[in-house]
C-alpha positions in Angstrom: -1.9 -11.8 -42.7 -3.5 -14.4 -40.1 -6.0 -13.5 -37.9 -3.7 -14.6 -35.3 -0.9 -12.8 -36.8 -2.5 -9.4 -36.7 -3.4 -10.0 -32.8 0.0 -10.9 -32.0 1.4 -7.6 -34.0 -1.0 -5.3 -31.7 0.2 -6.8 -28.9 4.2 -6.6 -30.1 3.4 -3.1 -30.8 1.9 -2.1 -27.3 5.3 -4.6 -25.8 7.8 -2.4 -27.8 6.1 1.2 -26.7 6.9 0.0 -23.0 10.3 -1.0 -24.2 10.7 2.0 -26.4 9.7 4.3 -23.6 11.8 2.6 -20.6 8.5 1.5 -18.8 8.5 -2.2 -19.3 8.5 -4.0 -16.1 10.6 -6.9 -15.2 10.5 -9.6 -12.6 13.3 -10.1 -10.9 13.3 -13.8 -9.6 13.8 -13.2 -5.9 14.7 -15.5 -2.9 14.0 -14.6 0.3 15.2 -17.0 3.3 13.6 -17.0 6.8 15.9 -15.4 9.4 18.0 -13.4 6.7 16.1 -10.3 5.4 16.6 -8.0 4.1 18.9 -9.7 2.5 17.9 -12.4 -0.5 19.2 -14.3 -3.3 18.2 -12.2 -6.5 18.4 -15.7 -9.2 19.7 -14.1 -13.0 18.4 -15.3 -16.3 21.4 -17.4 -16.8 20.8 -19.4 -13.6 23.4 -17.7 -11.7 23.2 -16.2 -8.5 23.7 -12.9 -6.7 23.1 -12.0 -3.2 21.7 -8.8 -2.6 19.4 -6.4 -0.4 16.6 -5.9 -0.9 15.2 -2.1 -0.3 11.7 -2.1 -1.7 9.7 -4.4 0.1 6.2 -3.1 1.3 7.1 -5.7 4.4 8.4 -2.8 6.3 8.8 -4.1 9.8 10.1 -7.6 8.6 6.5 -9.5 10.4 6.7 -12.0 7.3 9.7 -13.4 9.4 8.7 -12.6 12.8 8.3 -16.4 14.9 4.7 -15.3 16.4 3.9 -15.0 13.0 5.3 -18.1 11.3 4.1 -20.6 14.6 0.4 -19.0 14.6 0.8 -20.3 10.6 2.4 -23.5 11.3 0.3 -24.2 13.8 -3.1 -23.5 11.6 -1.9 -25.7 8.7 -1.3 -28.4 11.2 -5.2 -27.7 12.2 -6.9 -27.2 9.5 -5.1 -27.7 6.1 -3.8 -25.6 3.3 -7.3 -24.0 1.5 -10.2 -22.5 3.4 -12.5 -24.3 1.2 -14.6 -21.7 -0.4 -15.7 -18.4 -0.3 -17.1 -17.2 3.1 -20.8 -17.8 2.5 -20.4 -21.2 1.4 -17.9 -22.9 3.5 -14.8 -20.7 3.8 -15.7 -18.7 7.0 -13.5 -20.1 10.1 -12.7 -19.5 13.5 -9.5 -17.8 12.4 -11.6 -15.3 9.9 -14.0 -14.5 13.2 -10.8 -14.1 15.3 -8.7 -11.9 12.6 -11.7 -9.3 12.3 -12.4 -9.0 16.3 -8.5 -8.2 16.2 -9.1 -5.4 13.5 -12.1 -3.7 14.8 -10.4 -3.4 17.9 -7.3 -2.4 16.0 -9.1 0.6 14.7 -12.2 1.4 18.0 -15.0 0.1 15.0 -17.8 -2.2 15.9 -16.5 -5.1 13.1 -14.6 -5.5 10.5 -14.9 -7.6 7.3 -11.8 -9.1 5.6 -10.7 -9.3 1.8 -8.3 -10.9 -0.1 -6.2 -8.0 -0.6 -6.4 -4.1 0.3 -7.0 -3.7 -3.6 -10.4 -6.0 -3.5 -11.8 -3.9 0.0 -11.5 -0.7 -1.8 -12.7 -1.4 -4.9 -15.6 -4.3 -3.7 -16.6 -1.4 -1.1 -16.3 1.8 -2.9 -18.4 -0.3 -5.9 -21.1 -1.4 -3.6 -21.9 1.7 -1.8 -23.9 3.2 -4.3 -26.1 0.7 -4.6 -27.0 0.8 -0.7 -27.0 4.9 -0.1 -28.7 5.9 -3.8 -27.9 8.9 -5.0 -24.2 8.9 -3.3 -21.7 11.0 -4.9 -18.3 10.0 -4.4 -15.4 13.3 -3.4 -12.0 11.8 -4.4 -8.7 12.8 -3.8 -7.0 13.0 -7.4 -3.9 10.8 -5.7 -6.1 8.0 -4.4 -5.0 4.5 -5.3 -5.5 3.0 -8.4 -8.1 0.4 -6.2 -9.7 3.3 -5.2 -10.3 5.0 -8.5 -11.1 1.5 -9.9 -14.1 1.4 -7.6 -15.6 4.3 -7.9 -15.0 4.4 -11.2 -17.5 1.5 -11.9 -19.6 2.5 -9.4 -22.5 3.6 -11.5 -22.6 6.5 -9.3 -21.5 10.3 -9.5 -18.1 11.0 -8.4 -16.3 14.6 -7.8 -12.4 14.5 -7.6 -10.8 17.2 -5.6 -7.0 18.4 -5.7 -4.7 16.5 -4.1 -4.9 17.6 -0.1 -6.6 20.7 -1.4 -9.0 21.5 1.4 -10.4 24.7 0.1 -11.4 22.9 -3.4 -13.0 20.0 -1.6 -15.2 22.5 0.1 -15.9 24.2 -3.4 -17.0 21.0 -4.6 -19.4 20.2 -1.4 -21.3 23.9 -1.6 -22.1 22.9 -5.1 -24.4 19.3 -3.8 -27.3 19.7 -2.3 -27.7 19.3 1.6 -29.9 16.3 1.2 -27.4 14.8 -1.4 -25.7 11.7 0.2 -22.0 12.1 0.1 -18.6 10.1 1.3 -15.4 11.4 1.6 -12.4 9.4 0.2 -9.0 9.4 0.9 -5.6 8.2 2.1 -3.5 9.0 5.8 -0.2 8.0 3.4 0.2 8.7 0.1 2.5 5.7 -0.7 4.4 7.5 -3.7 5.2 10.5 -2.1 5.0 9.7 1.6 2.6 12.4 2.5 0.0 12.5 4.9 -3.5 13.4 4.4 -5.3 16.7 6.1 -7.5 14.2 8.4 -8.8 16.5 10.7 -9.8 19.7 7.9 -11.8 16.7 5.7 -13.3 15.1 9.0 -14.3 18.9 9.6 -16.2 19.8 6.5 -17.5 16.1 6.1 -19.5 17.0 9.6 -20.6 20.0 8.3 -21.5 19.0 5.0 -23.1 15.8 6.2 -20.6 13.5 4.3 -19.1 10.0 5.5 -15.3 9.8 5.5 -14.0 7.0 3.9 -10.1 6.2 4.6 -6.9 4.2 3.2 -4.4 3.5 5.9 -2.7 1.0 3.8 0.9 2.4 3.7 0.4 3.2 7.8 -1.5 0.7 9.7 1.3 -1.3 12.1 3.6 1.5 12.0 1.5 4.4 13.2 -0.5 5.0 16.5 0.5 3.8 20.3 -0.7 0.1 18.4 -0.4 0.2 15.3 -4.0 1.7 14.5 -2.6 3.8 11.7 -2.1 7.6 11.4 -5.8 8.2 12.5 -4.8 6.0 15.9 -1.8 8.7 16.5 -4.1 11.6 15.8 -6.6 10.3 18.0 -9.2 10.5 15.2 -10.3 7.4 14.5 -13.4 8.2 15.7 -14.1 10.3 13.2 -13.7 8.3 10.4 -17.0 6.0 8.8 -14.6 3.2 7.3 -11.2 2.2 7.3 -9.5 0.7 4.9 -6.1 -1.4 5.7 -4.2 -4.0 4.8 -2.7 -7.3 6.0 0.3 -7.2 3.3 2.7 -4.7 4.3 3.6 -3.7 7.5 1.7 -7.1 8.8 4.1 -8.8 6.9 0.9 -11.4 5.4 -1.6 -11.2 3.0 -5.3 -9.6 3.0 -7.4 -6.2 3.6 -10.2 -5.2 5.0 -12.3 -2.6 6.1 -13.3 -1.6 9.4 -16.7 0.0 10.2 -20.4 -0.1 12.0 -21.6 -4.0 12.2 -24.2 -2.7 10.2 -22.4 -1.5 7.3 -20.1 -4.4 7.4 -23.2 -6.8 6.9 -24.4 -4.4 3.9 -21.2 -4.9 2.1 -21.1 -8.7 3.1 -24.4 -9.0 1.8 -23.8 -7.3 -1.5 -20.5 -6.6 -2.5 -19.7 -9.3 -5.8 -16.0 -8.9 -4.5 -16.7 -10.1 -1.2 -19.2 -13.1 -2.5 -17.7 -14.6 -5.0 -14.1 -14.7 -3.8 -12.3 -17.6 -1.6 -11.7 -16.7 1.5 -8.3 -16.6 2.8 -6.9 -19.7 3.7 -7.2 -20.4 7.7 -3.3 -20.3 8.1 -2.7 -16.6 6.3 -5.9 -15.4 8.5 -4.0 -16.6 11.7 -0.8 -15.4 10.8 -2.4 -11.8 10.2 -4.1 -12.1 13.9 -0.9 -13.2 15.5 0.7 -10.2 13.8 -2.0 -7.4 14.4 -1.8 -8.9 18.0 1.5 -8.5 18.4 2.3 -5.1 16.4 -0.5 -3.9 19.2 2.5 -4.3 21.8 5.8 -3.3 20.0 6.3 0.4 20.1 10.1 -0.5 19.9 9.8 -1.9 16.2 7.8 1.1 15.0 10.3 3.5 17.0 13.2 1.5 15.5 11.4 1.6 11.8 11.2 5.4 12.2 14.4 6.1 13.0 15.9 4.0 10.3 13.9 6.2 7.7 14.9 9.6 9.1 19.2 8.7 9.0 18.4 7.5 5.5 16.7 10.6 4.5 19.7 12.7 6.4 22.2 10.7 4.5 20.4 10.7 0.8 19.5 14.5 1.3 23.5 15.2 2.7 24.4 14.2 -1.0 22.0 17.1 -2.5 19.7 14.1 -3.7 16.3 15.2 -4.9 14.3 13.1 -2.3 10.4 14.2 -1.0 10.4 14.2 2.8 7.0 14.5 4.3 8.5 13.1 7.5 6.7 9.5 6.8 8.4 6.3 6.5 8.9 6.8 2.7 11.8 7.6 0.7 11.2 8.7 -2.7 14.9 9.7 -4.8 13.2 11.6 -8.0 15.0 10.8 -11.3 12.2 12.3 -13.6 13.0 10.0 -16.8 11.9 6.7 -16.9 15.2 4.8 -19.0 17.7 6.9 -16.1 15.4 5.5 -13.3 15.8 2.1 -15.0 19.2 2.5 -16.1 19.9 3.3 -12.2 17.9 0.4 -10.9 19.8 -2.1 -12.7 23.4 -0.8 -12.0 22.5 -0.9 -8.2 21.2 -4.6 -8.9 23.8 -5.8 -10.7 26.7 -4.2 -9.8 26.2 -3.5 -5.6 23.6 -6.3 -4.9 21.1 -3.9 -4.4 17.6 -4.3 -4.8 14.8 -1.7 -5.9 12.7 -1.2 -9.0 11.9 1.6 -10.7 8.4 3.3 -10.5 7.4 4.8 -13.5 4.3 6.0 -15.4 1.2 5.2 -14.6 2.2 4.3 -10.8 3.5 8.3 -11.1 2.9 10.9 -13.6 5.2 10.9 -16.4 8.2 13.2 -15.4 8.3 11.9 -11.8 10.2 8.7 -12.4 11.5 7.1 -9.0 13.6 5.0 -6.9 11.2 4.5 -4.0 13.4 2.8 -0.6 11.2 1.4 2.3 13.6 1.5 4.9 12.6 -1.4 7.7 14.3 -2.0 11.5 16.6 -4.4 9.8 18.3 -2.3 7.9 21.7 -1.6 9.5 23.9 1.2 9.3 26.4 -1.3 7.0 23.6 -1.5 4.2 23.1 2.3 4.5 26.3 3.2 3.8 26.3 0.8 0.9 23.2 2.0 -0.8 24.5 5.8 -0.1 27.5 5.2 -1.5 26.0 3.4 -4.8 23.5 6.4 -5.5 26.4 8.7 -4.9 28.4 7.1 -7.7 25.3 6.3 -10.3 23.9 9.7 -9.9 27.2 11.4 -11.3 27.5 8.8 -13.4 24.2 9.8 -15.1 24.8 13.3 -15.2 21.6 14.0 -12.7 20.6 17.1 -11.5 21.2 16.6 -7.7 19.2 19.5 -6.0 16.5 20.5 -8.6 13.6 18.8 -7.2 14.7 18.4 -3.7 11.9 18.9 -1.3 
């Protein structure tokens, strides 16, 4: 055998365990037209087409077709071109970056913020760095954190503590057991995007004061939908104020592309300064930075959206749960139906694709732990009471069609 050849059997081997195991991920080919979602044009391998719905899309207020948002990106191409030209300390720093971070540290009562290219690189560029400018720093992780979060502290090079998931009492445990003078930071999430819970802001904010610990937070799955502007769960708790840095993004509910954290001007410059993931990177281009102002701008002012966006959430929830379906209701915006094996949850996601045009893919292992296989819906304004009643009445039929236990892991 080849050299080659014995590379490409590894690498058939570790294809087949994904198939074997009902984990191996496909990408749908997808068409989305401006003015029509949720609905799309789902394109099959034989070049046929299929309209459909789609119902897992992290663009849950539809701002990716909202016209402030597509005319602030017109409008910036026609100024200043496609790319930004480099990455921010070279040449890829514009007006539009200077203006979409004034919008976010507003957003979120900090002194400045500092933009990414995605959520994924501002957690794991900032979580990286931090060690190398508070020495000594242990890191207190909640065991659910994002993978972008574990990524960052994991290559840190500094010492890390990982507390049960919301488990105040354990966190504490961990925090007797540093030193006073020990520098410490706090990390979490407001909503836990796989489950849809919230985070115990308040009880961590309290025993980071007494402990002397920064608070680090992901509002990534609640930034535009939360808060009296969009500020996030910490904005509708009214404790923004005592959180150190916050971490969002400009892909989901802002309908774009980007994070960023939010934080003191001087800790912003400290990561600016020395974060490889910030450095080295192209900036956004000009047009995706004003696009993400327009839309934090307007979000800011829409109370209706988010009001509508709620509501939409809570009838799907009323209508899933009504059929004894084994969804997790923390009374966020997320809807997670538990199938608990991994060839039933893809086995259910195809029949809904193929056979009602609709539109979600399975999460499996290592996005969940093994034995929490799910369909996860993101429910958005847009959806109407006519796609509800289609998506209910699909799950209805799969479900007994698979034999499913209905009502053993409701929540």
């Amino acid at each position: 055998m080849t050299d080659q050849a014995r590379y490409d059997t590894a690498i058939d081997a570790a294809l087949d365990r994904l198939h074997e195991e009902g984990r191996y991920r496909v990408f749908h080919d997808i068409e989305r037209r401006r003015g029509n979602f949720p609905h799309a044009t789902w394109r099959r391998p034989d070049g046929s087409e299929r309209p459909i719905t789609v119902w897992c899309g992290n663009d849950y207020l539809g701002m990716g077709q909202h016209p402030v948002v597509l005319d602030a990106m017109h409008d910036a191409v026609d100024a200043a071109g496609a790319g930004s030209g480099g990455t921010r300390n070279i040449s890829g720093t514009t007006v539009y970056h200077k203006e979409l971070e004034a919008e976010i540290a507003d957003l979120h009562h900090k002194e400045a913020a500092l933009v990414f290219t995605s959520a994924y690189i501002a957690n794991d560029a900032t979580l990286s760095t931090l060690p190398k400018l508070l020495p000594g720093l242990v890191i207190l992780s909640d065991e659910l954190n994002h993978a972008s979060m574990i990524e960052g502290i994991r290559r840190n090079g500094g010492a890390k503590r990982i507390f049960r998931h919301n488990d105040v009492a354990h966190l504490r445990q961990l925090l007797e057991e540093l030193p006073r003078e020990t520098p410490k930071l706090i990390a979490f999430e407001s909503v836990y995007s796989m489950d849809g819970d919230f985070g115990p802001i308040d009880a961590i904010c309290d025993l980071a004061e007494e402990f002397g610990a920064l608070t680090y937070i992901d509002e990534v799955h609640a930034v535009g939908m939360y808060g009296p502007r969009g500020g996030g769960v910490t904005e509708r708790d009214r404790n923004v104020h005592r959180i150190d840095i916050v971490n969002g993004t400009l892909a989901k509910a802002y309908g774009v592309m980007g994070g960023y954290i939010a934080t003191s001007a001087k800790l912003c410059d400290a990561i600016r300064s020395y974060a490889p993931g910030f450095i080295f990177t192209t900036s956004l281009p000009p047009s995706v930075a004003a696009a993400a102002a327009a839309s934090v701008r307007h979000l800011k002012t829409d109370q209706s959206l988010r009001d509508q966006h709620q509501t939409v959430a809570r009838i799907l929830k009323m209508r899933l749960k009504g059929l004894g379906m084994p969804i997790i209701d923390h009374g966020s915006h997320i809807v997670p139906v538990i199938v608990g094996n991994p060839i039933h949850t893809k086995k259910i996601s195809d029949r809904l694709l193929e056979d009602h045009g609709i539109y979600v893919q399975p999460i499996n292992f290592p996005t969940v732990p093994r034995g929490t296989e799910r369909l996860r819906f993101t429910p958005s304004p847009v959806h109407d009471p006519r796609m509800i009643d289609a998506l209910v009445r699909a799950m209805d039929g799969l479900w007994s069609h698979c034999a499913l236990n209905r009502a053993e892991l409701s929540a």
